[in-house]
matplotlib code that plots the C-alpha trace (Angstrom):
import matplotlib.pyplot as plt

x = [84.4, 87.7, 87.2, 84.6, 86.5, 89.5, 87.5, 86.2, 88.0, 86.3, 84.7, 81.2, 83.1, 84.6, 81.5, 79.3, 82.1, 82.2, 78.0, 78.4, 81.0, 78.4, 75.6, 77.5, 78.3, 75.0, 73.8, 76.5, 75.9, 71.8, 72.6, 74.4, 71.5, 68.9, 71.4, 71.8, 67.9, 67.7, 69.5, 67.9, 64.4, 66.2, 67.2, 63.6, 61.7, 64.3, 63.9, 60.2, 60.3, 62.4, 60.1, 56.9, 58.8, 59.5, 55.6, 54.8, 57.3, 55.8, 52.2, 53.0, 55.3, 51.9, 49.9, 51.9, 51.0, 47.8, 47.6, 45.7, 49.1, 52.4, 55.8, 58.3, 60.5, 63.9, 66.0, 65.2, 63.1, 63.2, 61.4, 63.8, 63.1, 63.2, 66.8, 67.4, 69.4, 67.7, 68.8, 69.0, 69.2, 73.0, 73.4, 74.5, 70.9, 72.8, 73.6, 70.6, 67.9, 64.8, 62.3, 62.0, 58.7, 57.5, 57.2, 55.3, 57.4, 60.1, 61.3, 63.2, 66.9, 65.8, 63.2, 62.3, 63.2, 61.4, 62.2, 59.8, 61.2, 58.9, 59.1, 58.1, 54.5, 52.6, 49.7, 46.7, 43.3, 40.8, 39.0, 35.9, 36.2, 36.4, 39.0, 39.8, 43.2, 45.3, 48.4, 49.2, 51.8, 53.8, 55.9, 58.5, 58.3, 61.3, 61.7, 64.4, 63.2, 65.3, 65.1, 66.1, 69.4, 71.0, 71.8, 68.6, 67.6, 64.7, 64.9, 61.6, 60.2, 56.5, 55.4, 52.2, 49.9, 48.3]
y = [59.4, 58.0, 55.1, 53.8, 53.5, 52.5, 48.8, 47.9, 45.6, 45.5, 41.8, 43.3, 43.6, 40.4, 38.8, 40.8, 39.8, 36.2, 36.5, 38.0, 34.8, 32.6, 34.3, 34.7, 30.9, 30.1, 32.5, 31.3, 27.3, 28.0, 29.9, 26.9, 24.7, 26.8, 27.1, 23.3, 22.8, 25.2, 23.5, 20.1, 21.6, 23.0, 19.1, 18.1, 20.3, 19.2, 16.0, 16.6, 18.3, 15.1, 13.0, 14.7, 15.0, 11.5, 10.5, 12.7, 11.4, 7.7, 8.6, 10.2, 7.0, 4.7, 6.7, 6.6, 2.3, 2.9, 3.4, 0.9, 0.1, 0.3, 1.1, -0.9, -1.9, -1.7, 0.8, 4.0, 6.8, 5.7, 1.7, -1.2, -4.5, -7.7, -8.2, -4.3, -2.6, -0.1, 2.7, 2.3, 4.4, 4.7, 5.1, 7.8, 8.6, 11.0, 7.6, 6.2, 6.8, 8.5, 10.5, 13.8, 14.9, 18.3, 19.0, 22.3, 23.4, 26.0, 25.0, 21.9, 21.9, 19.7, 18.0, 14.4, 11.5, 8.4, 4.4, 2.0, -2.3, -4.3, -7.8, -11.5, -11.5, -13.6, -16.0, -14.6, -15.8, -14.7, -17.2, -16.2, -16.8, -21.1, -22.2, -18.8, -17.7, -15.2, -13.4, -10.5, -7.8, -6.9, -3.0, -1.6, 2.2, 4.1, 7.8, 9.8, 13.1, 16.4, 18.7, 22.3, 21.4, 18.6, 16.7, 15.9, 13.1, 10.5, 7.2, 5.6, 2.4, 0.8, -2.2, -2.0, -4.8, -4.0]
z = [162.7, 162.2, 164.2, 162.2, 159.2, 161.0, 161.6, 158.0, 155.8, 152.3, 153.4, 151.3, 147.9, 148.2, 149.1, 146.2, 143.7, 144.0, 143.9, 140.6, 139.8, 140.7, 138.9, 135.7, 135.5, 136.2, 133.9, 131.4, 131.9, 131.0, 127.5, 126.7, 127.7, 125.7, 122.8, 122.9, 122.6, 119.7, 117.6, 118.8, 117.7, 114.1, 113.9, 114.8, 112.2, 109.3, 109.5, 110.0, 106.9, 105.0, 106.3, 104.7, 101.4, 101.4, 102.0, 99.5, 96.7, 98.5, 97.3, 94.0, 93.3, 94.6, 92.5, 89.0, 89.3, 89.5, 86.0, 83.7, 81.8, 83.0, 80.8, 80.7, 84.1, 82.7, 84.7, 82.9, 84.3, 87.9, 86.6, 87.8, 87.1, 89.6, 89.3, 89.2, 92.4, 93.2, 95.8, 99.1, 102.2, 102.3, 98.4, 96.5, 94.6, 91.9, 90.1, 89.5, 87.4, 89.8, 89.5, 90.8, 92.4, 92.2, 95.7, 96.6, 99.6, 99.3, 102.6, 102.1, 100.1, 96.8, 95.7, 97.2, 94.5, 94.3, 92.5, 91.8, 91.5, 90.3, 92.7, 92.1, 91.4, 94.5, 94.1, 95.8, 97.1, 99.3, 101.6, 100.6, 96.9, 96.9, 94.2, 92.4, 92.9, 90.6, 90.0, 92.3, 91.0, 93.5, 93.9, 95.8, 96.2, 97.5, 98.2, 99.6, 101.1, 102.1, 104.6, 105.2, 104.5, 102.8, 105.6, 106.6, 104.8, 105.4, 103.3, 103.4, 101.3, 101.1, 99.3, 96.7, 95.4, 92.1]

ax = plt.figure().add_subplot(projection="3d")
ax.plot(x, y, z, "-o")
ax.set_aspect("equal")
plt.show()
C-alpha cells in the first residue's frame, strides 16, 4: 500500500484547477456579453418609445391645421411665423414656446412637445385642371419625443399642405 502513494504527485488538482480557470473566464467573458445586449435592447425600446411619442405629437400637431381657421402665426403657443426659428433637433426646447401633447403612456419621462412654422405659400396646379392654379399653404410640424428616460430623445419633422 505504501508504494502506491509513494508514486503520485497531485498532477489531477492541478489539471482540475486550471479547468475551473478556464471555465470561470469563459463563464465570466459571456455575462459580460449578455449584460452588454441588455442594455442594447433597454436603448432599443427607449428610443422606440421617443419615436412613437414624437409621431404622435406629429399627428396631433397635423391635426390642429386642419381646422377651418387658423390663429395667428406669431411665436406664441407653439405658432411661428415664416421668419420665426423654430426648434431644432440639437436645441434646448425649454426656451421656446411649444405645445405639449397629452400623451397617454406612463412609460416615457415627459410629454412629447410639438411646433408648427408656417412656410412660403407654393403655387399649385394639377394637370388635370387646364389653367386653374391656386395658393397652397404650406406647414412645418416639429415634435420632439422622450423615452423612458430623458436621454432618449427622437426629433422628428414633416411638412403639411393645407
Amino acid at each position: 500500500m505504501s508504494q502506491t502513494f509513494k508514486y503520485q504527485s497531485g498532477a489531477v488538482l492541478v489539471v482540475s484547477l486550471v479547468m475551473l480557470l478556464l471555465l470561470s473566464i469563459i463563464s465570466v467573458a459571456g455575462m459580460q456579453t449578455t449584460t452588454l445586449e441588455e442594455k442594447m435592447t433597454g436603448n432599443q425600446r427607449d428610443r422606440n418609445l421617443a419615436f412613437q411619442a414624437a409621431e404622435s405629437a406629429i399627428r396631433a400637431g397635423e391635426n390642429f391645421l386642419t381646422q377651418a381657421t387658423l390663429p395667428t402665426f406669431n411665436g406664441n403657443n407653439g405658432l411661428y411665423a415664416q421668419n420665426g426659428a423654430p426648434p431644432g433637433a440639437d436645441a434646448n426646447w425649454a426656451s421656446y414656446s411649444t405645445v405639449a401633447y397629452a400623451y397617454d403612456n406612463e412609460q416615457v419621462a415627459s410629454a412629447p412637445l410639438y411646433v408648427i412654422q408656417r412656410m412660403r405659400d407654393i403655387e399649385s396646379g394639377s394637370s388635370l385642371d387646364a389653367g386653374s392654379y391656386g395658393q397652397s399653404e404650406m406647414y412645418r410640424v416639429t415634435a420632439r419625443g422622450v423615452g423612458g428616460t430623458d436621454t432618449a430623445v427622437v426629433v422628428i419633422q414633416t411638412t403639411y399642405r393645407r
